[in-house]
Structure formats: C-alpha cells, structure tokens
C-alpha positions in Angstrom: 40.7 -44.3 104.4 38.9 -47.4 105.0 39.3 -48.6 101.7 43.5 -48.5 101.7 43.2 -50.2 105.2 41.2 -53.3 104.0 42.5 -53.4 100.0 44.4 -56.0 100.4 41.6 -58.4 101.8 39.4 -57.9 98.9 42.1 -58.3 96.7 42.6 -62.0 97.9 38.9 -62.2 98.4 37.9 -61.4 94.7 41.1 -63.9 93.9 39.4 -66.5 95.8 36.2 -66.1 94.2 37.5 -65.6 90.5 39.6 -68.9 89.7 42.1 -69.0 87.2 40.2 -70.3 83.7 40.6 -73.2 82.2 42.5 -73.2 78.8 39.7 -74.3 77.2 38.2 -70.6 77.5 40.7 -69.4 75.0 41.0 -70.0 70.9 44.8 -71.4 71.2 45.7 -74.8 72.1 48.8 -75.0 73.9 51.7 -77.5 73.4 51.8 -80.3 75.4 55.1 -78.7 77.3 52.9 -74.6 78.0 50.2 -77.0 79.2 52.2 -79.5 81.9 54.0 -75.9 83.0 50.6 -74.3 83.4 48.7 -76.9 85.0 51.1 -77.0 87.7 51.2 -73.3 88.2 47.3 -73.7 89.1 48.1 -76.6 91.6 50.9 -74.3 93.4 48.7 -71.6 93.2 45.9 -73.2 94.7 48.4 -74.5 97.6 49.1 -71.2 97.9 52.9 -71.1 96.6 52.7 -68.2 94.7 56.4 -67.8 93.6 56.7 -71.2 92.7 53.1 -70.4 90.6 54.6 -67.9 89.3 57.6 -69.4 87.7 55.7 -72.1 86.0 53.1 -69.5 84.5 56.1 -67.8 83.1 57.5 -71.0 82.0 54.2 -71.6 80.4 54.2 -68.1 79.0 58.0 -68.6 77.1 56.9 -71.9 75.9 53.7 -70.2 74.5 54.2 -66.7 74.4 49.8 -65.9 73.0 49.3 -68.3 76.2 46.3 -65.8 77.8 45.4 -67.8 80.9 49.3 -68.2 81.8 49.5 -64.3 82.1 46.5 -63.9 83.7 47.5 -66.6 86.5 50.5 -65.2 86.6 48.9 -61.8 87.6 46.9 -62.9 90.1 50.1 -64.4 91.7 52.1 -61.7 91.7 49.2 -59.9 93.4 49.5 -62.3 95.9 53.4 -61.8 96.4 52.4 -58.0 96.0 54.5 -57.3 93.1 51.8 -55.0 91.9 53.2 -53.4 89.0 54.0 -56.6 87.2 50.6 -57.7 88.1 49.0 -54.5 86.0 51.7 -55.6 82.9 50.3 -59.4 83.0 46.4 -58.4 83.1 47.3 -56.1 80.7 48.7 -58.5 78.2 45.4 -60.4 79.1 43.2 -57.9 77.7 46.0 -57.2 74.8 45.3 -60.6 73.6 41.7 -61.0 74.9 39.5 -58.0 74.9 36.7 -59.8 76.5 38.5 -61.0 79.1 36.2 -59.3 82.1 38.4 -60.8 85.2 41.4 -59.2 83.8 39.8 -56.0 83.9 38.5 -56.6 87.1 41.3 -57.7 88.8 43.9 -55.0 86.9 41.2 -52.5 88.7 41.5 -53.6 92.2 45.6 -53.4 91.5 45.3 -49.7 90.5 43.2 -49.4 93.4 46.0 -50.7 95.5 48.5 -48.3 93.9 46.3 -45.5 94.4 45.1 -45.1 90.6 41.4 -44.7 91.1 40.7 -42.7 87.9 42.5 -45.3 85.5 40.7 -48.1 88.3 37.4 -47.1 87.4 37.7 -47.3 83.5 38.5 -51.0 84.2 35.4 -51.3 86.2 33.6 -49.3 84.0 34.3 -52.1 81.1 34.1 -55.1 83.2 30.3 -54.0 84.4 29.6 -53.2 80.3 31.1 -56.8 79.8 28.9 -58.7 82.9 26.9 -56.3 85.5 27.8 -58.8 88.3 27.6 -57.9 91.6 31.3 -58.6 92.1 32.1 -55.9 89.7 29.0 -53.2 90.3 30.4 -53.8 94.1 34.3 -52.8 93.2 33.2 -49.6 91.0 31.5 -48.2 94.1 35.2 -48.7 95.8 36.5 -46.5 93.2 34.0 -44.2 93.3 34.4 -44.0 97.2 38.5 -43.5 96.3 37.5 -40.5 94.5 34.8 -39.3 96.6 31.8 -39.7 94.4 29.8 -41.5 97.7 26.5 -40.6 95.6 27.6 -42.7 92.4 29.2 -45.3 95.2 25.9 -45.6 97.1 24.2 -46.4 93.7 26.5 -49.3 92.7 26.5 -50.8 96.0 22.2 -50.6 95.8 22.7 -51.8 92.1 25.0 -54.8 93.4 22.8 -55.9 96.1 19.7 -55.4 93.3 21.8 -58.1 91.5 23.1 -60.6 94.6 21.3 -60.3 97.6 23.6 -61.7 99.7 26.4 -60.0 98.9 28.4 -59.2 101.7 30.4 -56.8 100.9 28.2 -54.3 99.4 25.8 -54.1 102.5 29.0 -53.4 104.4 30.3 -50.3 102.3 26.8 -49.1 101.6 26.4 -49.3 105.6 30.1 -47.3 105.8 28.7 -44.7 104.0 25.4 -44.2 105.3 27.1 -44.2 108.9 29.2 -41.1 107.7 26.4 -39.5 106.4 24.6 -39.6 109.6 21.8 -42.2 108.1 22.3 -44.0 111.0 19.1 -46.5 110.8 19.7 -47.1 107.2 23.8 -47.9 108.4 21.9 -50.1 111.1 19.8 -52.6 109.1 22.7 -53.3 106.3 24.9 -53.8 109.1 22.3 -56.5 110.5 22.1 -57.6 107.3 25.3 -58.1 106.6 25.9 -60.1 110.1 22.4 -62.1 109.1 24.7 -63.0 106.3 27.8 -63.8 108.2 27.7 -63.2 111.9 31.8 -63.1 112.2 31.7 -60.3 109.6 34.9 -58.3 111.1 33.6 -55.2 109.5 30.5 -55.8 110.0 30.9 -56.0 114.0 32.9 -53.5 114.1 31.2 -50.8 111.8 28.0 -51.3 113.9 29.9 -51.2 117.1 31.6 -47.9 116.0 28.0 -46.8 114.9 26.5 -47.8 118.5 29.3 -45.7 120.2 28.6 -43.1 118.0 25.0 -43.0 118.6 25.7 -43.6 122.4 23.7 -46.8 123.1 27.4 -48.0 124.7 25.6 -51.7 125.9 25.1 -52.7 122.2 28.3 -51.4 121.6 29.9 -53.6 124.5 28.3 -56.5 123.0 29.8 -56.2 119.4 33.0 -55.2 120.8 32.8 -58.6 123.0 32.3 -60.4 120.2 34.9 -58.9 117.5 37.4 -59.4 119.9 36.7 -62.9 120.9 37.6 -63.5 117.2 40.2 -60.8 116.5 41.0 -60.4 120.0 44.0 -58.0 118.7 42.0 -55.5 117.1 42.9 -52.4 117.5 40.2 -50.3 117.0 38.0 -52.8 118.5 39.8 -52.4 121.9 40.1 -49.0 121.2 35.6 -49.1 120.6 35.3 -51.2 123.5 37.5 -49.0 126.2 35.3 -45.9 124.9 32.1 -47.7 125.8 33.4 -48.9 129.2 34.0 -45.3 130.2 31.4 -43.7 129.1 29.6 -46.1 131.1 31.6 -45.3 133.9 33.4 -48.6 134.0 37.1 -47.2 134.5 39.2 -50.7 135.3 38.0 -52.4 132.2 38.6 -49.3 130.2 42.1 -48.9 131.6 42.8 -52.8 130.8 42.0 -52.6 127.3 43.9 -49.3 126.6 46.8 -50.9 128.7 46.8 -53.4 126.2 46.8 -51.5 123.5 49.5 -49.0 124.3 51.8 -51.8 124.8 51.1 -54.2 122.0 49.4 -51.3 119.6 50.1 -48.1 120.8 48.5 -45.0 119.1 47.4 -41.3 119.3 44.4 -41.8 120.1 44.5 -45.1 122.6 46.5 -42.4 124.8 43.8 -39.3 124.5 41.7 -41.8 126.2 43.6 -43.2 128.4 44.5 -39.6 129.2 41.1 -38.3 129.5 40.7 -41.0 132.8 43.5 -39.8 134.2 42.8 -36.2 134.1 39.4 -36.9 135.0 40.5 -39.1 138.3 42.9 -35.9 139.2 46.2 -37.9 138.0 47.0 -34.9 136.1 50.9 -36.1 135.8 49.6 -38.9 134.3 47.5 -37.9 131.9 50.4 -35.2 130.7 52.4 -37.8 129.9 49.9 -39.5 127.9 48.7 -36.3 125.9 52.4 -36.1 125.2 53.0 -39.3 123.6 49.8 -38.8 121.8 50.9 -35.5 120.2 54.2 -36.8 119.3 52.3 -39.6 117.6 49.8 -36.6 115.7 51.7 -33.2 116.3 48.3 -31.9 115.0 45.6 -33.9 116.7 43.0 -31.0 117.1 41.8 -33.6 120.0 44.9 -33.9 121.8 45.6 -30.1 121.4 42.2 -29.3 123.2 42.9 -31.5 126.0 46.2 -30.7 126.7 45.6 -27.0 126.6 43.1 -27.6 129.2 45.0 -29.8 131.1 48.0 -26.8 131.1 45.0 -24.3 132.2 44.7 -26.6 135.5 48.0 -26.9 135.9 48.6 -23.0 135.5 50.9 -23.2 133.0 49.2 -20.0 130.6 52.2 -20.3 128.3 51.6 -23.5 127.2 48.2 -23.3 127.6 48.2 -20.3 124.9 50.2 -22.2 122.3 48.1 -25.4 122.6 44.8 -23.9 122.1 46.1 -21.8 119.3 47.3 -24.9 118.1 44.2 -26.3 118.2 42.5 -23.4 116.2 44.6 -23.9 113.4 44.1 -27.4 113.5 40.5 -27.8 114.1 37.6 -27.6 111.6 35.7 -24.6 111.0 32.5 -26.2 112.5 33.8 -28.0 115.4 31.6 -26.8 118.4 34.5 -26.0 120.4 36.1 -22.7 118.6 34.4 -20.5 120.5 34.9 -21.6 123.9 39.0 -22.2 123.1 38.2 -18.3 121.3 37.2 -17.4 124.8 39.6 -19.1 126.9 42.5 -17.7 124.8 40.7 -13.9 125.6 41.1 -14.7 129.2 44.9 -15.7 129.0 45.7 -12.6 127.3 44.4 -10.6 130.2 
C-alpha cells in the first residue's frame, strides 16, 4: 500500500511543519530547573539529536511531572527514533492533561497510522479537524480513510483540504493516487501537474504521473518523468523499473536491459525480472528468460504474471508438465476479470488432449 511505503515521510514532514510549542501555550509555569531541561530538549531536537531530546524532555517531565509541552516534545522524538508505542503513551498524556491540544491528536494519529490502527487513527483525526479544519489535518483523515478503504470519504477530505490550502502538496498528490486507480486518468493528470507546478522535484509527483503515462501508453512523457526522478533519486526503484517499461515498449531494448541490469543487482525484485524476462523470451533467449521467471517466482510463488509467462514460456519449450501446473497456477492466482482466463482455459484444454 502506498500509504505504509511513504508513512514515515509524512510523519517527519508533519513534524517539520508542527514545531514543538512554546511553554507559554500552557496554564503551568515551570520551575526554572523543567524549563533549562526543556529548552534544551528543543535545541537537540531541532539539531536533530533525538535521543539526547529525548532525555532532557523526560528530565523536564520528572522535574515537572503536569509539564504538557515536555511530553508532547518528547513524543515527537521518539517518533523520530521510531519508538512508536512510547510516542502514542506521551501524546496521550498530552491530551490527558490538555484536551485541546489538536497536534497531539494529530500527531498520536499518524503514529496509529504507522502501527497499522486506522480505526482508532481516524477518531484522532476526527477531533483534531472538530478542533481546527486545517488542511494539514483534513489531508491526514483522507490517509485514514484510504487505510480503510473508504476512497469516496478520502477523495472528499483531500478536495476539502485543497478548498482550505491551495497549495497543499500533499493532497493534490493522494487525490491524484486515487483518481489514477479509479481510471480518472485526466483528473489524476492535472493534480499531478499541479502538484509539480507546486514543487517540480515532487518524488511522488514525478513518479505517479510517470506510472500514469505508462499506464495510459504515451511511453515519451513517461521517459521524460522517469529522466527526471531519477536524476534526483537516481536509485529509485520503481522509477527504473517505470523507465525500463517505457524503453521497451518503445522498442528501445539496450536501455531497457541497462536499467533492469541495475536494478536486479542493486534492487532486485519480482517484477524487475518478469521484465527483463519478457526481452529475453521475446529475443529467443529462452534459457535466459527461464532463469529470470524463476527467480521472479521464488521472489512471489504466486505472481499471477510470472505464472502466465512461464507457462508459456514451458509451452515453447515443450515441457506440457510444467506447462499444466503453471497455468493452473495461474488460474488460481489470477483475478476473476483478468482478460486472460480464457485463453490459459483454452490452452490448458489443449494439453489435456
């Protein structure tokens, strides 16, 4: 899922964006001695020593133990040092001792989030959009909507989000996520333009409207986005991955097998060998390309992709056995609608005769 693969980003972006308060938010004063130990927690914080933040929050927090701003710095570094259960207990006491405190609820959210507790994610959202409707927080409660699969109530905090901050980046890019799924490919278009508009190194943005050029087979424009993603982030995966599918499909084979060269050594995965597979069945290095559908089933026993090809691939080689498991494979492992049933339904009738 998208959202698990990127979590930790927004995590630290939302950190970034939603600095620690100032003591002077809160109703308590704190001794000279909870006040030295917190202000120096928010200078190691800020330079980015999060254990060392942590330990003077908690110091803070045992010389003041109501000290509300302590715990809720000391959450947002134990987030940072991924000690996520902690995290939940000190944004917790936050809200224990302030009930208003909308960050805390914001931020415990995104934790639960992280530990895979949408339902109990979205109440905190749900309070810290009835507290401030911010974009910020209209933007995470269409994550947790998209953890739970509610893409219509998602699609509507994301609009509501941009509605509130225009240029906010993030929303434009999940609302563009979810149109491309849908197949609403020219809504998924313009908010992925708009999100580049707004910052034209967007990762996601270049590559969700790469994956969405490849997907809608204008393979030039994809090539161009790809180019550019990887001049940043010239180890991403999926970009390589993107920008090999393009060069084939082009008919462009020496890039293509460059990039997925790459890839399999540095990154390997099931589906950088289907491809690479597919050009060497294609080219007649039908050796080749066993050994890649090999490693890419041992990577996903039940790639219904992988199974397809290879039981193809056995078909040519005349190996009707393993043809016949492969393909059955496949039908076990392949959706109901996928276009190809009846033709493996077929082949299969012609190996049993």
């Amino acid at each position: 899922m998208r959202f698990y693969m990127v979590a930790i980003f927004l995590i630290l972006l939302t950190m970034a964006m939603t600095p620690i308060k100032s003591f002077s938010t809160s109703t308590l004063v704190p001794t000279p001695d909870a006040l030295s130990a917190y202000q120096l927690g928010l200078m190691l914080y800020d330079e980015e020593r999060y254990y060392a933040a942590e330990q003077h929050f908690t110091l803070a927090i045992r010389q003041q133990p109501e000290f509300t701003e302590a715990y809720y710095g000391r959450g947002l570094s134990r987030v940072a040092l991924k000690n996520y259960p902690d995290a939940v207990q000190d944004f917790t006491q936050v809200i224990r001792l302030n009930p208003s405190y909308v960050d805390a609820y914001h931020q415990r959210g995104w934790v639960l989030l992280m530990l895979e507790n949408a339902e109990t994610a979205l109440t905190d959202f749900n309070r810290a959009v009835e507290l401030q409707p911010r974009a910020a927080y209209l933007n995470s409660r269409g994550e947790a909507y998209v953890a739970l699969g509610d893409t219509d109530a998602a699609l509507e905090d994301f609009s509501l989000a941009i509605e509130r901050d225009s240029e906010w980046l993030a929303a434009y890019l999940n609302r563009a996520d979810i149109y491309a799924v849908s197949g609403e490919v020219d809504a998924a278009l313009a908010d992925y333009n708009i999100a580049l508009q707004l910052n034209p190194t967007s990762h996601d943005g270049l590559l969700g409207r790469a994956r969405l050029k490849v997907q809608t087979a204008d393979y030039e424009a994809a090539l161009v986005d790809c180019n550019r993603l990887l001049e940043i982030y010239p180890e991403d995966a999926e970009g390589l991955l993107l920008r090999a599918e393009a060069w084939v499909e082009l008919g462009n084979l020496n890039p293509a097998l460059d990039d997925l060269n790459h890839l399999i050594e540095h990154l390997p995965s099931a589906q950088a060998y289907l491809l690479r597979a597919r050009i060497f069945q294609e080219s007649g290095a039908l050796n080749r390309a066993l050994s890649d559908y090999n490693a890419a089933l041992e990577y996903d026993p039940q790639n219904p992709e992988g199974l397809y090809r290879r039981g193809l691939l056995y078909i040519q080689l005349e190996e009707t056995d393993s043809a016949r498991k492969d393909l059955e494979s496949f039908l076990e492992s392949a959706s109901e609608d996928d276009s190809r049933r009846s033709q493996v339904e077929t082949l299969l009738g012609g190996l049993s005769n």
